[in-house]
C-alpha positions as CSV (number, residue, x, y, z in Angstrom):
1,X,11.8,2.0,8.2
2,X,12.5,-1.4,6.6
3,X,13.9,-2.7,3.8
4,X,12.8,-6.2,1.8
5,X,15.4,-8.7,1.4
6,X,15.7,-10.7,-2.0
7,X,14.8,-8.3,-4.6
8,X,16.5,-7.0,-8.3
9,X,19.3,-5.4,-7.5
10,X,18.9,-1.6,-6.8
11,X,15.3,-2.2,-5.8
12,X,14.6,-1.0,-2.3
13,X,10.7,-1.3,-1.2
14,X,9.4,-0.7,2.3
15,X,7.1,0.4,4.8
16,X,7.2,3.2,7.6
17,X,6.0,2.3,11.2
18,X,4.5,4.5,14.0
19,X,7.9,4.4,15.4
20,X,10.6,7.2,13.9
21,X,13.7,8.7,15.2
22,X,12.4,12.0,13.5
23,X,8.9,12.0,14.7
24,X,7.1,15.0,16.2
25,X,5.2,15.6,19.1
26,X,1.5,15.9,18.7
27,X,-1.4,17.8,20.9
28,X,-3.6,15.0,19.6
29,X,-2.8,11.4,21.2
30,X,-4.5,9.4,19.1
31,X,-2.3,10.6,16.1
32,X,0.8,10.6,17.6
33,X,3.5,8.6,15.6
34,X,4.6,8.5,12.4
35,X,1.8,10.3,10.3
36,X,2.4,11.1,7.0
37,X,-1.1,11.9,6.2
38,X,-2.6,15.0,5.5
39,X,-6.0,14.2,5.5
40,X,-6.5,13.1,8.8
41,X,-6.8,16.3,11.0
42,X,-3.4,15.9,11.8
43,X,-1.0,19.5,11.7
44,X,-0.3,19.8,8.0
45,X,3.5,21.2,9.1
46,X,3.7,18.4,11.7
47,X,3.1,16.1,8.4
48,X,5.3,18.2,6.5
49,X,8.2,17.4,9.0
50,X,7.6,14.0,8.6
51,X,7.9,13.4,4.7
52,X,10.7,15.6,5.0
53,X,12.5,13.5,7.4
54,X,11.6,10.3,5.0
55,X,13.0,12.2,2.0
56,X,15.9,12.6,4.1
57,X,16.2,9.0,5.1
58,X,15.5,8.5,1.1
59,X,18.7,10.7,0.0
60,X,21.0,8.7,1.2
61,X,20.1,6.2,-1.4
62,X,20.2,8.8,-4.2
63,X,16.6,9.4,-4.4
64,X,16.0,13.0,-5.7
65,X,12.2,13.0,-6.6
66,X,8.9,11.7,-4.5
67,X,5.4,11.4,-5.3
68,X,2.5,11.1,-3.4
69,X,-0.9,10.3,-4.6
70,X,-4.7,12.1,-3.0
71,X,-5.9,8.3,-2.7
72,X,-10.0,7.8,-3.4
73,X,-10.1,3.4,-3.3
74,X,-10.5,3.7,-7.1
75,X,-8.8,2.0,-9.8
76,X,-7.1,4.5,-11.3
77,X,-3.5,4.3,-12.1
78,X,-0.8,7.1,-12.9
79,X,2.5,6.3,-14.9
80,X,5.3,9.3,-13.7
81,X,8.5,9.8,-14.7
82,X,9.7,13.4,-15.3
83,X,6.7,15.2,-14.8
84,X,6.3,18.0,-11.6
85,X,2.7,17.9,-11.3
86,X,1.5,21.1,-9.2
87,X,-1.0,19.5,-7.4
88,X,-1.8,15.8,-6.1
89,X,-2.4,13.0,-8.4
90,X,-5.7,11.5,-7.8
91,X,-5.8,7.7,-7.6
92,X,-4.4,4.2,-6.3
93,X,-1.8,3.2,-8.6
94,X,1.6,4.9,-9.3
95,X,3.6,2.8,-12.4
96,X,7.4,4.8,-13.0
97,X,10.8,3.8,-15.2
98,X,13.0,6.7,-13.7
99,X,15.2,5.8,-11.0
100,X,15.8,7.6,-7.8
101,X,11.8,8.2,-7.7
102,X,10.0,7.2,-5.0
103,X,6.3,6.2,-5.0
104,X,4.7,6.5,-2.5
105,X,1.4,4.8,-1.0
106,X,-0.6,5.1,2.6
107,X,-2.5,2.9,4.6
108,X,-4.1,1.7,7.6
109,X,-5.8,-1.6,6.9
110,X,-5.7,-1.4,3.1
111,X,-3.4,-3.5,1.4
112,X,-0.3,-1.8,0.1
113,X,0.8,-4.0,-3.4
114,X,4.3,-2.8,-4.8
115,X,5.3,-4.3,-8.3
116,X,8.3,-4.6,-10.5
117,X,10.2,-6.3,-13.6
118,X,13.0,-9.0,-13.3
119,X,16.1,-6.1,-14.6
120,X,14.8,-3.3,-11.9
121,X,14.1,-1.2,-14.5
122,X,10.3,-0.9,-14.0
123,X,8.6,-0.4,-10.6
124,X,5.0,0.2,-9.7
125,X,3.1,1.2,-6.0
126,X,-0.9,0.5,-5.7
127,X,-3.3,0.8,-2.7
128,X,-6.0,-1.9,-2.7
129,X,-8.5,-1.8,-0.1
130,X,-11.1,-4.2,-1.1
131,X,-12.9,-1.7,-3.5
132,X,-9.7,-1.8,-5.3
133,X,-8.7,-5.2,-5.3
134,X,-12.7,-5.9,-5.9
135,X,-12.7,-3.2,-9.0
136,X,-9.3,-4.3,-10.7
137,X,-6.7,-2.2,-8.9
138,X,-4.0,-4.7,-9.7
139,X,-5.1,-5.5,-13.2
140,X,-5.2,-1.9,-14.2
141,X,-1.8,-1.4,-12.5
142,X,0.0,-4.5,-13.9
143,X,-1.7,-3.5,-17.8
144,X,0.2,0.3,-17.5
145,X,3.3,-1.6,-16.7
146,X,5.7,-1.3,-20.2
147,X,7.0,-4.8,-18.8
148,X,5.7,-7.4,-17.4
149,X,6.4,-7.9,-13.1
150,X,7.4,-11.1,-12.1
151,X,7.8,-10.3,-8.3
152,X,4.8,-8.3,-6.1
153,X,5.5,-7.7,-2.2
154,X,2.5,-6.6,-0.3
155,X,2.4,-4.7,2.7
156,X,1.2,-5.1,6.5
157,X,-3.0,-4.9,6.1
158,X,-5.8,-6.0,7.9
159,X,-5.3,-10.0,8.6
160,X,-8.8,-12.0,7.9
161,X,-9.7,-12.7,11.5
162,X,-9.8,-8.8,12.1
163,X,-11.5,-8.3,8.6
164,X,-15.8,-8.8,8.9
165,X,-16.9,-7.7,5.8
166,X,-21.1,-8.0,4.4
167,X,-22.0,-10.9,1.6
168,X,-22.3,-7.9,-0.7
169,X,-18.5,-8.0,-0.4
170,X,-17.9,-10.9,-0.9
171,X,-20.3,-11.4,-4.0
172,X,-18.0,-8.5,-5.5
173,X,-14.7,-10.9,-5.4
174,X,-16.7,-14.4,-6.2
175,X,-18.8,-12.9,-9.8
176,X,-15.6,-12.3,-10.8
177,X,-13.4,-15.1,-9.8
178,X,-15.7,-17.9,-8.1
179,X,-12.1,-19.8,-6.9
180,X,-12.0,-16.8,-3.8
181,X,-14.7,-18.5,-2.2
182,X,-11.9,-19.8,-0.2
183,X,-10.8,-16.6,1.0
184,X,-13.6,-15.8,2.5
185,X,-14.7,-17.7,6.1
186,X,-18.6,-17.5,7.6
187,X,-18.6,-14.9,10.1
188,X,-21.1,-15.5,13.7
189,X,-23.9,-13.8,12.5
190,X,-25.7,-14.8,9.0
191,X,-24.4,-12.4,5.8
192,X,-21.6,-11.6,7.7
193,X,-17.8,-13.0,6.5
194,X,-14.0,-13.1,7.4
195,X,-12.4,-11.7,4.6
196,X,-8.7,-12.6,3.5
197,X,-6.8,-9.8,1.7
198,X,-3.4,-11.0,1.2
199,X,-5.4,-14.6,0.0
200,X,-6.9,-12.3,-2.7
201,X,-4.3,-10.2,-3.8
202,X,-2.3,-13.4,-4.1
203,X,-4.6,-15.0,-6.3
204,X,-5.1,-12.1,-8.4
205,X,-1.5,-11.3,-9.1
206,X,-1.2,-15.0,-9.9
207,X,-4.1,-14.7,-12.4
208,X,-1.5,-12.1,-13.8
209,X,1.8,-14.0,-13.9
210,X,3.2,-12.6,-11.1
211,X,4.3,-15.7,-9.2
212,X,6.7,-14.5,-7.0
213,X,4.4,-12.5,-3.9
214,X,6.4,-11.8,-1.0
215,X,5.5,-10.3,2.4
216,X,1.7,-10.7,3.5
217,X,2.4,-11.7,7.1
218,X,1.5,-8.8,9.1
219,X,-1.8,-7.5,11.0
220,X,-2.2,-3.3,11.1
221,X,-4.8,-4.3,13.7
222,X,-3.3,-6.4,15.8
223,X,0.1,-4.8,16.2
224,X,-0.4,-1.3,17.2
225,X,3.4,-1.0,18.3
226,X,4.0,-1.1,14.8
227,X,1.5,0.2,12.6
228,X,-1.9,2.5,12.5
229,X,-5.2,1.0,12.4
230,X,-8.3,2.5,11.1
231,X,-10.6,-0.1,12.5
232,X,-9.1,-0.4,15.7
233,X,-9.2,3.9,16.0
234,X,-10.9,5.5,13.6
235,X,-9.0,8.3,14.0
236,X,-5.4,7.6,13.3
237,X,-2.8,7.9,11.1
238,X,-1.0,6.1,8.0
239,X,1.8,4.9,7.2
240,X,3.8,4.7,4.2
241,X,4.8,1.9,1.4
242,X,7.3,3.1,-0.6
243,X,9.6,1.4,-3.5
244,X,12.6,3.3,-5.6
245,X,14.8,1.9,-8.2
246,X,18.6,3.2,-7.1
């Protein structure tokens, strides 16, 4: 578990890794590591363990509340403060004001996109595979925000060597903003494209205001020391953005 440099004060945003002093043995090799997933065939108590261990690590920053989301690559976002829900959120977008919360996000190729205000007194956590990003992920997320964000880091993801999408694809980004062309590089065979997530979510949070983008300089595929990979092993497991205001 790492933490970003050079945010508000009392703003600590982060990723897990398949690597964790906590993690538990597994009778299934290919989801051995650090899964905090539950709906990947993985043992729900092994799981269990696991956020456990993170809300462990988390407490000794203060943090006494964590939410996780059932994510569906929609565009749905959730603002949560107080509120216990009794059973899973469903969506891709997590907005909160109360500190000590952690919100939580998982991936495995998708891009994870945390948010906040200048003061630290606002924070938001969004998962935007290309459906999202395509359907407005980060626009819906940044319009539930009570204050504008002025800084976005954005988690490891699928570099755009690794990423061969259709032309359907990329028609979804280009109606909507024809300046992505440029994110988007010819593939071998004809209808078939490279596509550029962080490019994309850069440009987007730019369209926004949010100007300061940090991270974006990691590859879930091509570093499996460090992170799962859904298109390199289809069965695997996620890991897990996380941001909480102190």
């Amino acid at each position: 578990m790492q933490f970003v440099p050079g945010l508000p004060q009392g703003v600590y945003v982060g990723q897990t890794r398949v690597h964790h002093a906590k993690v538990q043995p597994s009778a299934q090799p290919e989801l051995a590591g650090f899964n905090l997933a539950l709906h990947v065939q993985d043992d729900a108590q092994r799981v269990q363990q696991h956020r456990m261990a993170l809300l462990q690590d988390f407490a000794a920053f203060g943090v006494d509340k964590i939410t996780w989301m059932t994510q569906t690559h929609s565009t749905i976002c959730h603002t949560i403060n107080e509120q216990m829900p009794f059973t899973a959120l469903v969506g891709d977008g997590l907005v909160t004001q109360r500190k000590a919360h952690a919100l939580m996000m998982m991936t495995a190729d998708c891009l994870p996109v945390v948010l906040g205000n200048a003061d630290g007194t606002e924070v938001a956590n969004l998962h935007a595979g290309w459906r999202g990003l395509a359907g407005g992920i980060v626009e819906n997320t940044i319009a539930a925000m009570q204050t504008p964000p002025t800084w976005a880091w954005l988690g490891a993801a699928i570099s755009q060597p690794c990423f061969e999408i259709g032309a359907e694809v990329k028609a979804a980004f280009c109606s909507k903003y024809p300046e992505l062309d440029s994110a988007f590089q010819a593939g071998e065979q004809a209808g078939k494209y490279y596509a550029d997530l962080y490019a994309i979510a850069r440009y987007i949070l730019q369209q926004d205001g949010v100007n300061t983008v940090l991270g974006g300089d990691q590859c879930s595929y091509r570093q499996p020391e460090e992170y799962f990979s859904y298109r390199r092993e289809a069965k695997t497991g996620r890991m897990a953005t996380f941001v909480f205001m102190t």
